[in-house]
mmCIF file as Biopython writes it, N, C-alpha, C and O atoms, coordinates in Angstrom:
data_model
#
loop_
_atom_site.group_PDB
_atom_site.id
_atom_site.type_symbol
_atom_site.label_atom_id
_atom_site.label_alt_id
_atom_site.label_comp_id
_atom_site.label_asym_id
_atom_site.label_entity_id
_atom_site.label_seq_id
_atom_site.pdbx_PDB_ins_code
_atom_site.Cartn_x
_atom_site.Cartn_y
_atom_site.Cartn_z
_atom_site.occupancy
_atom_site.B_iso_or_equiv
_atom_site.auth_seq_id
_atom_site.auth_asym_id
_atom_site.pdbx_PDB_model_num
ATOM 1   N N  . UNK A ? 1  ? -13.710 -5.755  -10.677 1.0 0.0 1  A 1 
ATOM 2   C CA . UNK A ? 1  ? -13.556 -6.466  -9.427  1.0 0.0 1  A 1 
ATOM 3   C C  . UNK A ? 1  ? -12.594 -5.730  -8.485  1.0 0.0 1  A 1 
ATOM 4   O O  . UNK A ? 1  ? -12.714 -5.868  -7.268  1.0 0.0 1  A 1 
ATOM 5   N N  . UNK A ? 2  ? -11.388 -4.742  -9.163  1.0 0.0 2  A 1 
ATOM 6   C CA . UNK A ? 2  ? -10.873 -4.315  -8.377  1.0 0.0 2  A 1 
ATOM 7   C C  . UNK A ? 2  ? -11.367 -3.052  -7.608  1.0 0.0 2  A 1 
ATOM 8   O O  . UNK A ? 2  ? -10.988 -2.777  -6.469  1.0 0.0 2  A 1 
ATOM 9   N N  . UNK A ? 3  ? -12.063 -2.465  -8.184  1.0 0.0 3  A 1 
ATOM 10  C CA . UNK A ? 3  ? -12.944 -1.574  -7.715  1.0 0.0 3  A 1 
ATOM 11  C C  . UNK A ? 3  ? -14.376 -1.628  -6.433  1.0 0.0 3  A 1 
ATOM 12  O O  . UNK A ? 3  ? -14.997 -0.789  -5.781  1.0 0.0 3  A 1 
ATOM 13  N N  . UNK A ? 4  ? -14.392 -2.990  -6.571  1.0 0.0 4  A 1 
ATOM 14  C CA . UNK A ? 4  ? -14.990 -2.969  -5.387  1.0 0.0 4  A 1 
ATOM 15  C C  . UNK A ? 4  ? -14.327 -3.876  -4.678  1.0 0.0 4  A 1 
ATOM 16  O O  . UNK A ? 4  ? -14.846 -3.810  -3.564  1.0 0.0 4  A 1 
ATOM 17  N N  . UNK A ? 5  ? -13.500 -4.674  -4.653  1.0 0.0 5  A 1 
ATOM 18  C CA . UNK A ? 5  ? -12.293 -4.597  -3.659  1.0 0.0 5  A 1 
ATOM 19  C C  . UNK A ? 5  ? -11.751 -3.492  -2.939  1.0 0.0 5  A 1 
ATOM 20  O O  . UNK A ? 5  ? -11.481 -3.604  -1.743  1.0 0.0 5  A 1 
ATOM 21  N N  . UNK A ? 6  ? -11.602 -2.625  -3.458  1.0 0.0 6  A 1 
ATOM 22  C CA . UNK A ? 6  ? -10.770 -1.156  -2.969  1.0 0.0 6  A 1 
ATOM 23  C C  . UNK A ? 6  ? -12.127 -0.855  -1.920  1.0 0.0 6  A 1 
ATOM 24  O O  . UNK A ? 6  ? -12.080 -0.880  -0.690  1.0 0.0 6  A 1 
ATOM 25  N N  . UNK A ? 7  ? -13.175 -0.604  -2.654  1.0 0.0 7  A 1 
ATOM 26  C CA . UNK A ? 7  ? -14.524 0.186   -1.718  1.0 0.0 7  A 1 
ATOM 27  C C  . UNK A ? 7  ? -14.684 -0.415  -0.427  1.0 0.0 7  A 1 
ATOM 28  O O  . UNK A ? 7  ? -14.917 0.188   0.620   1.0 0.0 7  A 1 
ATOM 29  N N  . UNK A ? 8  ? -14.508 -1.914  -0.615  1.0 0.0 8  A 1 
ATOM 30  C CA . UNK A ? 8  ? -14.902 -3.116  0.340   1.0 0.0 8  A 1 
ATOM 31  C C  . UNK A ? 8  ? -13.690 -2.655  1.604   1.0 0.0 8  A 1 
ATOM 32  O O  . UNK A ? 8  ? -13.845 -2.709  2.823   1.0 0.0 8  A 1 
ATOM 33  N N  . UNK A ? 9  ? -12.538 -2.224  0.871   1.0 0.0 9  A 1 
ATOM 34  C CA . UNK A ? 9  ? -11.376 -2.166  2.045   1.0 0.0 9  A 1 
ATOM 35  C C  . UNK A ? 9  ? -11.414 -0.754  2.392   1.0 0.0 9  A 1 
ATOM 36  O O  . UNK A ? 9  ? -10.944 -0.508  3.503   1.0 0.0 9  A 1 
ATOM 37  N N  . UNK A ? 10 ? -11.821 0.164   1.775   1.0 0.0 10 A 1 
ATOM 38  C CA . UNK A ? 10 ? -12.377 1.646   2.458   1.0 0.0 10 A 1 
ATOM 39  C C  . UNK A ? 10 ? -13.331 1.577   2.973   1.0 0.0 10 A 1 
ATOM 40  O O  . UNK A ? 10 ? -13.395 2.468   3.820   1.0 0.0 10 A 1 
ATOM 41  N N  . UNK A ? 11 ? -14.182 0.984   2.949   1.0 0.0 11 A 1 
ATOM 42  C CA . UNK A ? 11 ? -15.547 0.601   3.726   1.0 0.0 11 A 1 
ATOM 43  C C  . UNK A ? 11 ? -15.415 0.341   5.201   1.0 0.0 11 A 1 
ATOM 44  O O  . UNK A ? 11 ? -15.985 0.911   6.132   1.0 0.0 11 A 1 
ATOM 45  N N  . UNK A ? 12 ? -14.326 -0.884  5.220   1.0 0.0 12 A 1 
ATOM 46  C CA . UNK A ? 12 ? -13.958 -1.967  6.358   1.0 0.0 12 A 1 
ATOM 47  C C  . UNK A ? 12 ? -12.695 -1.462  7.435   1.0 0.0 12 A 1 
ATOM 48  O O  . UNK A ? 12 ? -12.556 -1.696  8.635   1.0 0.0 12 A 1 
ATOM 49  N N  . UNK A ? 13 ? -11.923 -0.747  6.568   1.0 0.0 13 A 1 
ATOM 50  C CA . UNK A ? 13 ? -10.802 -0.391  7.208   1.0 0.0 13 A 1 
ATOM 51  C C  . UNK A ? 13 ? -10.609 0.958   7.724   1.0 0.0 13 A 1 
ATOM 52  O O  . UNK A ? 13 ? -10.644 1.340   8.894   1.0 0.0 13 A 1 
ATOM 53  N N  . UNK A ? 14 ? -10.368 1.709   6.497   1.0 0.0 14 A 1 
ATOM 54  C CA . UNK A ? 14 ? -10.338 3.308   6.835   1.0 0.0 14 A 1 
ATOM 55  C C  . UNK A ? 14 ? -11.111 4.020   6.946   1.0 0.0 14 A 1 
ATOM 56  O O  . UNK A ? 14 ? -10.711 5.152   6.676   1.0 0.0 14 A 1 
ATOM 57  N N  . UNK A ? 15 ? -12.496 3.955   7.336   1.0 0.0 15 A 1 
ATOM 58  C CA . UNK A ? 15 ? -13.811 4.379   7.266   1.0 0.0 15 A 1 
ATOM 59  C C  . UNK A ? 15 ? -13.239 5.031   8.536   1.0 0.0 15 A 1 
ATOM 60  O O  . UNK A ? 15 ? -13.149 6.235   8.297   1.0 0.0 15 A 1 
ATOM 61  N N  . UNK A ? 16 ? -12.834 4.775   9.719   1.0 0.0 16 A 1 
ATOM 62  C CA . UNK A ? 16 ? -12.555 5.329   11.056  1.0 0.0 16 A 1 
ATOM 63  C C  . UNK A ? 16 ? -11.272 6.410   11.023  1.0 0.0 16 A 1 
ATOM 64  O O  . UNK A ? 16 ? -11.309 7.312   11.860  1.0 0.0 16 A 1 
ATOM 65  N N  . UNK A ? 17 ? -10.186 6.362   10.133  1.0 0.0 17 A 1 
ATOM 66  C CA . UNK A ? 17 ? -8.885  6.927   9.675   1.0 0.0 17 A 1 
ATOM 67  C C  . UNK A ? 17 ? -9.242  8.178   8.907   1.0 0.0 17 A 1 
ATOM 68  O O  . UNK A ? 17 ? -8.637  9.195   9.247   1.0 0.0 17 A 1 
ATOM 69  N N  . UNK A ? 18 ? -10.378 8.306   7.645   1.0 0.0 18 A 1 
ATOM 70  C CA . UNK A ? 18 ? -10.524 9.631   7.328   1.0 0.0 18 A 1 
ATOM 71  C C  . UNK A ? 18 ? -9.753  9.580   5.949   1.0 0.0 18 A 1 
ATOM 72  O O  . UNK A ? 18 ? -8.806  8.862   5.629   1.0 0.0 18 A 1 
ATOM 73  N N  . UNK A ? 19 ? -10.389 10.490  5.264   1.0 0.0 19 A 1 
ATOM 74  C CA . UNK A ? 19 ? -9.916  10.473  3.911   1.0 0.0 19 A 1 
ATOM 75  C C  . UNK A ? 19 ? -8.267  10.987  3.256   1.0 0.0 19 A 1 
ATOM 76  O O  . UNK A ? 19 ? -7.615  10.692  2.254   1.0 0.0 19 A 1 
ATOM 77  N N  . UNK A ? 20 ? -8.117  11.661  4.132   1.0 0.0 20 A 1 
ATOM 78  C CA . UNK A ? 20 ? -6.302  12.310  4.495   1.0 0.0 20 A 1 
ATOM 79  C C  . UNK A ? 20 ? -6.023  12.430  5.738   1.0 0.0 20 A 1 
ATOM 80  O O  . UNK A ? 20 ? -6.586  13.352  6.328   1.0 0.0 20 A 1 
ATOM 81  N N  . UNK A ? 21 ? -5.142  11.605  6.461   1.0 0.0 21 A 1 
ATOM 82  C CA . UNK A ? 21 ? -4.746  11.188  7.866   1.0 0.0 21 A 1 
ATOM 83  C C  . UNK A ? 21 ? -3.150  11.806  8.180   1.0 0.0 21 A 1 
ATOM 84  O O  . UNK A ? 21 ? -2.419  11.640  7.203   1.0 0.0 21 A 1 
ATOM 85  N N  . UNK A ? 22 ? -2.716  12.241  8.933   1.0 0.0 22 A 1 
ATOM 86  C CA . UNK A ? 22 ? -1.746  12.470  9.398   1.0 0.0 22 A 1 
ATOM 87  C C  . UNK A ? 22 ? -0.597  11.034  9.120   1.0 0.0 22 A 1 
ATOM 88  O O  . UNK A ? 22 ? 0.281   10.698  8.325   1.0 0.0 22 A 1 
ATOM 89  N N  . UNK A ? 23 ? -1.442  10.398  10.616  1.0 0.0 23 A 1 
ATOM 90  C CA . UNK A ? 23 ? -0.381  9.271   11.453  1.0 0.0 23 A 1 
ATOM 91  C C  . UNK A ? 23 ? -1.017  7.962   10.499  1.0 0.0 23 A 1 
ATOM 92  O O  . UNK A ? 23 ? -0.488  6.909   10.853  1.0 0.0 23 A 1 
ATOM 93  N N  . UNK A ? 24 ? -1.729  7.827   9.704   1.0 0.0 24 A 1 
ATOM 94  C CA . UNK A ? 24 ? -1.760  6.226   9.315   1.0 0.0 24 A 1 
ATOM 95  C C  . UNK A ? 24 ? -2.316  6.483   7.600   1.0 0.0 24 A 1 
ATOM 96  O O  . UNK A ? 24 ? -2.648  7.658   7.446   1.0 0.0 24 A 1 
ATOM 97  N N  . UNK A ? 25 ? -2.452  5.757   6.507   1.0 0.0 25 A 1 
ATOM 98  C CA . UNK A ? 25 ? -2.363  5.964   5.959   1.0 0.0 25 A 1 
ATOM 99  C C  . UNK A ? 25 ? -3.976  5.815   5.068   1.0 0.0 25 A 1 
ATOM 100 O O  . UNK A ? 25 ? -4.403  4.721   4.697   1.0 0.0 25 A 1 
ATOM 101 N N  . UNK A ? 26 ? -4.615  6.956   4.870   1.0 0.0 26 A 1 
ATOM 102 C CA . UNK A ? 26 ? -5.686  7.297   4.318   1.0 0.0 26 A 1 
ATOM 103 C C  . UNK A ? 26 ? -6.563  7.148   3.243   1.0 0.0 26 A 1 
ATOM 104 O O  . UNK A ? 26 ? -5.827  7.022   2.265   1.0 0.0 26 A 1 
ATOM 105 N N  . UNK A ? 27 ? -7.567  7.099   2.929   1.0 0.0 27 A 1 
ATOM 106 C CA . UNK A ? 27 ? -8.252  6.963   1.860   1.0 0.0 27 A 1 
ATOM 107 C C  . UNK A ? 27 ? -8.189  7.592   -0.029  1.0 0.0 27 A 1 
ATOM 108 O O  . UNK A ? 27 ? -8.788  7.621   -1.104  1.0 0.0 27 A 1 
ATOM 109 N N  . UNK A ? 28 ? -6.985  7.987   0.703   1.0 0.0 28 A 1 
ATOM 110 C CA . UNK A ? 28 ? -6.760  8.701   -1.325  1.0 0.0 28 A 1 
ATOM 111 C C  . UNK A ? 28 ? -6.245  8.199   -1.642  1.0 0.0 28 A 1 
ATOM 112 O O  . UNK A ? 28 ? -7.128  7.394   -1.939  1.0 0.0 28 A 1 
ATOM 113 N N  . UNK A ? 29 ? -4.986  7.524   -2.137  1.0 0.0 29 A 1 
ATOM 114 C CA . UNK A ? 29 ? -4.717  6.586   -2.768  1.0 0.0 29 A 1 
ATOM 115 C C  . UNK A ? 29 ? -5.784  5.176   -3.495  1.0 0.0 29 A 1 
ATOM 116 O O  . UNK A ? 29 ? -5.854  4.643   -4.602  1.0 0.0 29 A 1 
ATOM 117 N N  . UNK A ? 30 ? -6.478  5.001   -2.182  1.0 0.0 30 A 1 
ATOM 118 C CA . UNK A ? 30 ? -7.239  3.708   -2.449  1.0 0.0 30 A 1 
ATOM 119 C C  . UNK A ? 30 ? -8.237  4.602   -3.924  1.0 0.0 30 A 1 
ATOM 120 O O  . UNK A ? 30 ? -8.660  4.096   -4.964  1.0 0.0 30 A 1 
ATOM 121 N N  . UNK A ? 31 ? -8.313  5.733   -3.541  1.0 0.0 31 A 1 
ATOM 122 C CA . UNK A ? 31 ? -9.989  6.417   -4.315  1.0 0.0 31 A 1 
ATOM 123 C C  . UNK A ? 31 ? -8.848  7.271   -5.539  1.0 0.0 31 A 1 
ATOM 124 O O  . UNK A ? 31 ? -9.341  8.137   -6.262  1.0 0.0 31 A 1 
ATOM 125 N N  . UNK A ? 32 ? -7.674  7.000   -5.634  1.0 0.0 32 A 1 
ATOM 126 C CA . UNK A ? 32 ? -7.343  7.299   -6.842  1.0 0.0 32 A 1 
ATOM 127 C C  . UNK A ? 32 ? -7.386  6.303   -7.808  1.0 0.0 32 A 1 
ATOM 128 O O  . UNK A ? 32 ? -7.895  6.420   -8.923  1.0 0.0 32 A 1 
ATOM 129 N N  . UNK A ? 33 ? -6.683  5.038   -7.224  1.0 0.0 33 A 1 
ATOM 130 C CA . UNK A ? 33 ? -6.988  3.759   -8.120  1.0 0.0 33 A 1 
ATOM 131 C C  . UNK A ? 33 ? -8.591  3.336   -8.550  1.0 0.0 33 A 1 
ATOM 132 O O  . UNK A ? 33 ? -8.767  2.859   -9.671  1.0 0.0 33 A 1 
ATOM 133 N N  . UNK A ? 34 ? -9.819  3.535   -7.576  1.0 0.0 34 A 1 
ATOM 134 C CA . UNK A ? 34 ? -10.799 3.465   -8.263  1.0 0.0 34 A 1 
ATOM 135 C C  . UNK A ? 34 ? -11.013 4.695   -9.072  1.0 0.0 34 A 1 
ATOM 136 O O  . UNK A ? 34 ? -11.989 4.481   -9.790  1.0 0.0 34 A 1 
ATOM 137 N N  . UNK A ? 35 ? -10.730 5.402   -9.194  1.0 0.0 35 A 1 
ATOM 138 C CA . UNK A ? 35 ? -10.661 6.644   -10.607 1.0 0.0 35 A 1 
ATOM 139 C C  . UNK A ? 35 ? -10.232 6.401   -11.437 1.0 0.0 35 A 1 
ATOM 140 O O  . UNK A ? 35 ? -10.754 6.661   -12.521 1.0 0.0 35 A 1 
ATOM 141 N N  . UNK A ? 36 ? -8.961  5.723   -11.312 1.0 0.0 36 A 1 
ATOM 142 C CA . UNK A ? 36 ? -8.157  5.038   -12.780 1.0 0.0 36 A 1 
ATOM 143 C C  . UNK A ? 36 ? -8.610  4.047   -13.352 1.0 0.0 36 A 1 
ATOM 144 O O  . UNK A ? 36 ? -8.649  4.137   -14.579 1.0 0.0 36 A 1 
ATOM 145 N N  . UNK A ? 37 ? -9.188  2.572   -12.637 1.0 0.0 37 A 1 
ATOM 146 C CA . UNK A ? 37 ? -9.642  1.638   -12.801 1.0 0.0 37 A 1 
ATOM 147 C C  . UNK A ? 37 ? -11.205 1.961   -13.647 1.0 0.0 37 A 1 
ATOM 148 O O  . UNK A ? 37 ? -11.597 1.426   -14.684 1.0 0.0 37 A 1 
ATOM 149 N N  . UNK A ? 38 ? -11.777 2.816   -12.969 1.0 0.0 38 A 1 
ATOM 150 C CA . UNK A ? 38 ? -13.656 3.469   -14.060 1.0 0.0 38 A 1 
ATOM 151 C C  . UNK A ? 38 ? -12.855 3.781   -14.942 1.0 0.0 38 A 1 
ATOM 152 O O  . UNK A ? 38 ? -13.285 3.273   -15.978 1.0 0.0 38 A 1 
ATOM 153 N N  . UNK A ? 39 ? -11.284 4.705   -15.288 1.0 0.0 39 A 1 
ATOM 154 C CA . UNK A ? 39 ? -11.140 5.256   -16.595 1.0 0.0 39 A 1 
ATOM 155 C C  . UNK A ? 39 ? -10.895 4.467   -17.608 1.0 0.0 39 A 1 
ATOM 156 O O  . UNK A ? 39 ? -11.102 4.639   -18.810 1.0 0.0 39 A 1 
ATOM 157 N N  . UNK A ? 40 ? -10.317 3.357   -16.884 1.0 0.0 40 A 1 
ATOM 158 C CA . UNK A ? 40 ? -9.901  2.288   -17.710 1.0 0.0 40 A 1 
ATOM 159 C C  . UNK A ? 40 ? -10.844 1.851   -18.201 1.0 0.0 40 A 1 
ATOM 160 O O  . UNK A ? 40 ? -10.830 2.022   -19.420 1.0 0.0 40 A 1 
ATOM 161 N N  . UNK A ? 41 ? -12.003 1.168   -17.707 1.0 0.0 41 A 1 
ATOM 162 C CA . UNK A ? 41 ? -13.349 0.387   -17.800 1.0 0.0 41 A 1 
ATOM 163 C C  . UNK A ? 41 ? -13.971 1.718   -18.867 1.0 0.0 41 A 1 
ATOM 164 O O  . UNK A ? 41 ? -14.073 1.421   -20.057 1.0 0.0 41 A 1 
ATOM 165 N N  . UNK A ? 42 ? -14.282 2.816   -18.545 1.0 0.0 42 A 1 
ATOM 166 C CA . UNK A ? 42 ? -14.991 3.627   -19.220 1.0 0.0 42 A 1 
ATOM 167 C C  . UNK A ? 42 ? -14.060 3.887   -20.946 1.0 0.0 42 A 1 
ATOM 168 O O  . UNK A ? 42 ? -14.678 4.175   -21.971 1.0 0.0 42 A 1 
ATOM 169 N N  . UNK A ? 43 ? -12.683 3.719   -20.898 1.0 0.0 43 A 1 
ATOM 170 C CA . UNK A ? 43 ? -12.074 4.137   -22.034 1.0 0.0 43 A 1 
ATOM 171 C C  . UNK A ? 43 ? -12.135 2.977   -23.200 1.0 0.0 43 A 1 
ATOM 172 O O  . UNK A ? 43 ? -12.197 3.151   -24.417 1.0 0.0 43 A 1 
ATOM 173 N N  . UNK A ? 44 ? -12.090 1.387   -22.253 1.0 0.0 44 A 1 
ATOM 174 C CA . UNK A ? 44 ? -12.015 0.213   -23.979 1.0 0.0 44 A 1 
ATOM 175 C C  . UNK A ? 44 ? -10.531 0.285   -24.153 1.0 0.0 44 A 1 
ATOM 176 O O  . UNK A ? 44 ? -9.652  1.025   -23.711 1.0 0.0 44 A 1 
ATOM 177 N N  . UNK A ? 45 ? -10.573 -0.971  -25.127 1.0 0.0 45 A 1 
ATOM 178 C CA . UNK A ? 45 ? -9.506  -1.034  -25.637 1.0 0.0 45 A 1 
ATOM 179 C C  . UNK A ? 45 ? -8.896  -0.269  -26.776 1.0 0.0 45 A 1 
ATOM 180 O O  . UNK A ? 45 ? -9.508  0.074   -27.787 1.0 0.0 45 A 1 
ATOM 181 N N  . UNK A ? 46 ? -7.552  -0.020  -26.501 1.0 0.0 46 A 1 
ATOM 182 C CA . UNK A ? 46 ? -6.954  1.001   -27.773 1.0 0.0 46 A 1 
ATOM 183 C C  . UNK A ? 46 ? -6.274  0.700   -28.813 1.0 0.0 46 A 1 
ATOM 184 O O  . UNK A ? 46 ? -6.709  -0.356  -29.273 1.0 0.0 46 A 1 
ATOM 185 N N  . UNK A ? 47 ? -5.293  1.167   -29.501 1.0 0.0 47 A 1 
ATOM 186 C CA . UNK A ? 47 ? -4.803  0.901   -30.823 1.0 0.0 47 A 1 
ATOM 187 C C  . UNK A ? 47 ? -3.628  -0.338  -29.682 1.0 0.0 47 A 1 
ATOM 188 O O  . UNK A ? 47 ? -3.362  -1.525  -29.875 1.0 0.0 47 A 1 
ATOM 189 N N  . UNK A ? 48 ? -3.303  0.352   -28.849 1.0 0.0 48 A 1 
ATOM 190 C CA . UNK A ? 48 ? -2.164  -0.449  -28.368 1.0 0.0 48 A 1 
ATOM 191 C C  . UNK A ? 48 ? -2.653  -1.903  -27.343 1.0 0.0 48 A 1 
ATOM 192 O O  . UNK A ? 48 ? -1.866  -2.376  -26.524 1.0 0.0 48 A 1 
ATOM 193 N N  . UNK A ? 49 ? -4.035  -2.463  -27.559 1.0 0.0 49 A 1 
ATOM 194 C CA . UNK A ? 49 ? -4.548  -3.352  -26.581 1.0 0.0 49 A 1 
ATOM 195 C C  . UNK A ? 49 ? -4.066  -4.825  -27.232 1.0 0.0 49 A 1 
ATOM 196 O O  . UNK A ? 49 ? -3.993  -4.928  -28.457 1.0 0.0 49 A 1 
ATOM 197 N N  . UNK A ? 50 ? -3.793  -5.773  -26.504 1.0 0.0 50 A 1 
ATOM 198 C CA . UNK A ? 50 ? -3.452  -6.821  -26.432 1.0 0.0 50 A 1 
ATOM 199 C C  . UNK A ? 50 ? -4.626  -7.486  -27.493 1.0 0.0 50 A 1 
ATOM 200 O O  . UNK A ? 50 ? -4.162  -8.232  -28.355 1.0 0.0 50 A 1 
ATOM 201 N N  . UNK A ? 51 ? -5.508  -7.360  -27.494 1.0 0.0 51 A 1 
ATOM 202 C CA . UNK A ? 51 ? -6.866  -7.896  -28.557 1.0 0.0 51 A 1 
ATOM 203 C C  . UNK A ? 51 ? -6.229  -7.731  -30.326 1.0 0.0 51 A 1 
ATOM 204 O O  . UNK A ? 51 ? -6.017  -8.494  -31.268 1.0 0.0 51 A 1 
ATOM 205 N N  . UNK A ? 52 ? -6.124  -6.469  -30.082 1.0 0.0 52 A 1 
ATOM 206 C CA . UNK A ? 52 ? -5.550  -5.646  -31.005 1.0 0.0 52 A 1 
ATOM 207 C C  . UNK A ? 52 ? -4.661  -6.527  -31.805 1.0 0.0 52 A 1 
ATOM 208 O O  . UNK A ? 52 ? -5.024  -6.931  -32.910 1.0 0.0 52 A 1 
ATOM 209 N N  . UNK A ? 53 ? -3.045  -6.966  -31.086 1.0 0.0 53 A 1 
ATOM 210 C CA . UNK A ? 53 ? -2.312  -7.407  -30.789 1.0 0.0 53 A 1 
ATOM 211 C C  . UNK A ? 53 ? -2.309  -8.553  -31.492 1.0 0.0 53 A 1 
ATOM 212 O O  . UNK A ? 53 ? -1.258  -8.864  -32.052 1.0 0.0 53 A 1 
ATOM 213 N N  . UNK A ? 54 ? -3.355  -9.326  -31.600 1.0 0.0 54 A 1 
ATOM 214 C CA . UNK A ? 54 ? -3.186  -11.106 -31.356 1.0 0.0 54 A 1 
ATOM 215 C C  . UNK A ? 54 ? -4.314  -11.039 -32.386 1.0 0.0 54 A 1 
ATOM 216 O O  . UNK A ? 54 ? -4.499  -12.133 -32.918 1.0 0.0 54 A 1 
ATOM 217 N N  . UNK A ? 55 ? -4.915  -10.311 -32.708 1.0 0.0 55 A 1 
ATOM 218 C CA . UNK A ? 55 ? -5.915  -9.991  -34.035 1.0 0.0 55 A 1 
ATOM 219 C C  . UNK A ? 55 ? -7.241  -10.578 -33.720 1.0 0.0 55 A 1 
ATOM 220 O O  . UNK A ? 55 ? -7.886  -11.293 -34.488 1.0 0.0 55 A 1 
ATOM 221 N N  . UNK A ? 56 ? -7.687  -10.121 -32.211 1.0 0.0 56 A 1 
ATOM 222 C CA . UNK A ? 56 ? -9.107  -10.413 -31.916 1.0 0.0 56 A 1 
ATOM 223 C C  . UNK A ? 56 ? -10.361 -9.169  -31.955 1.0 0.0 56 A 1 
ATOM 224 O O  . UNK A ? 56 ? -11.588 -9.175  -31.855 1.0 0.0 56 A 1 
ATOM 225 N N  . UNK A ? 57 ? -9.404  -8.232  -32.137 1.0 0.0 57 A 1 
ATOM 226 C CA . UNK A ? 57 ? -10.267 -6.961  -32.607 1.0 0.0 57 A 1 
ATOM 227 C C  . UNK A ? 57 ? -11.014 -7.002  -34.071 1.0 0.0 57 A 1 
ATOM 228 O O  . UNK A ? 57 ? -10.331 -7.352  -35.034 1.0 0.0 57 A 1 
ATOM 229 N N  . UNK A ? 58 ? -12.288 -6.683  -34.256 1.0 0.0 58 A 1 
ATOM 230 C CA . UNK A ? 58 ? -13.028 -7.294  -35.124 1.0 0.0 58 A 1 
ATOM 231 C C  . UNK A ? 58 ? -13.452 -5.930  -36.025 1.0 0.0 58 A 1 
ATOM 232 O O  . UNK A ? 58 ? -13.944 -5.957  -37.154 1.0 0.0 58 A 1 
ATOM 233 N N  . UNK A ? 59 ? -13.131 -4.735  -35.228 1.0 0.0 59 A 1 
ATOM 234 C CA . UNK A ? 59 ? -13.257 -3.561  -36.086 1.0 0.0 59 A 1 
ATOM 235 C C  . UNK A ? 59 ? -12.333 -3.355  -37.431 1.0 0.0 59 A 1 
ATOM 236 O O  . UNK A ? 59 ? -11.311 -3.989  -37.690 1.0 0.0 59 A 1 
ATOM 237 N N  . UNK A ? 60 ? -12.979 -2.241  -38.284 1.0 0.0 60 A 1 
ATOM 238 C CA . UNK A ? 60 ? -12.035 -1.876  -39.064 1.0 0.0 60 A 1 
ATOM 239 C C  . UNK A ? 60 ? -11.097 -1.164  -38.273 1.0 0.0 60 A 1 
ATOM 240 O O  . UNK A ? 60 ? -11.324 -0.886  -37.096 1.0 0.0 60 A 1 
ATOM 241 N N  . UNK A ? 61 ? -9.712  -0.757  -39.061 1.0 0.0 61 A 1 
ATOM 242 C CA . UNK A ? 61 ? -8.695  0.112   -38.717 1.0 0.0 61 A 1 
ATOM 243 C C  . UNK A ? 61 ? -9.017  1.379   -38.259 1.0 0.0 61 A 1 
ATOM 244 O O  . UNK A ? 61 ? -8.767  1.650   -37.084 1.0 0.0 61 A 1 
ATOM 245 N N  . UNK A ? 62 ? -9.587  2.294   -39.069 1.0 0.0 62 A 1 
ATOM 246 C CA . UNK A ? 62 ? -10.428 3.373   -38.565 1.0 0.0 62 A 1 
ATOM 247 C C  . UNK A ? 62 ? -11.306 4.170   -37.864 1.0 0.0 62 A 1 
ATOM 248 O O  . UNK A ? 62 ? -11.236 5.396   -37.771 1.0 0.0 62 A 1 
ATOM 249 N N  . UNK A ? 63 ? -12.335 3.273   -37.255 1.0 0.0 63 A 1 
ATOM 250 C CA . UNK A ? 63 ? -13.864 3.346   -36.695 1.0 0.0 63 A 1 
ATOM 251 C C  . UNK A ? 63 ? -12.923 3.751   -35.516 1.0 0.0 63 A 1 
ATOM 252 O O  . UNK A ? 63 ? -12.959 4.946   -35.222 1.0 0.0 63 A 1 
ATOM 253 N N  . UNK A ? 64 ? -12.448 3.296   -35.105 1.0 0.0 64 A 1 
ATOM 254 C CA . UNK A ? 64 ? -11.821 3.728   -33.521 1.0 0.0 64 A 1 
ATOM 255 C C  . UNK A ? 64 ? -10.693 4.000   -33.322 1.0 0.0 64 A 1 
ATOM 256 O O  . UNK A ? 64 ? -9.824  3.226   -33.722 1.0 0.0 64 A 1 
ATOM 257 N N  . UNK A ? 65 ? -10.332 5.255   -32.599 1.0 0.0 65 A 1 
ATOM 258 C CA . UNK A ? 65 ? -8.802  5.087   -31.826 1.0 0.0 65 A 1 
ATOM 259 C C  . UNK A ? 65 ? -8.268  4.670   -30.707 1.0 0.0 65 A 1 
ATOM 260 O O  . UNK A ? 65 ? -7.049  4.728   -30.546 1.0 0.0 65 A 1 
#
């Protein structure tokens, strides 16, 4: 959801400002957080995830890191 929040506000806002702007503040930041946010989504949860945590992870110990 946050990811197309971000698009929705690069779409709407800075579409006229340009992807690196001098005087106002530009579209990279916004398009780094959707990079992090797919990595997140694309990576799953890890040894250190809250699931993990509270013992809702259903894997063995091993199968995944």
């Amino acid at each position: 959801m946050l990811t197309v929040d971000l698009v929705v506000a690069i779409l709407l806002v800075k579409v006229n400002v340009g992807l690196i702007a001098m005087r106002a503040a530009g579209a990279e930041l916004d398009l780094a957080f959707i990079a992090a946010f797919v990595a997140l989504l694309l990576m799953g949860p890890g040894r250190l995830s809250l699931d993990r945590a509270i013992g809702l992870d259903r894997r063995p110990a091993g199968s995944r890191s």
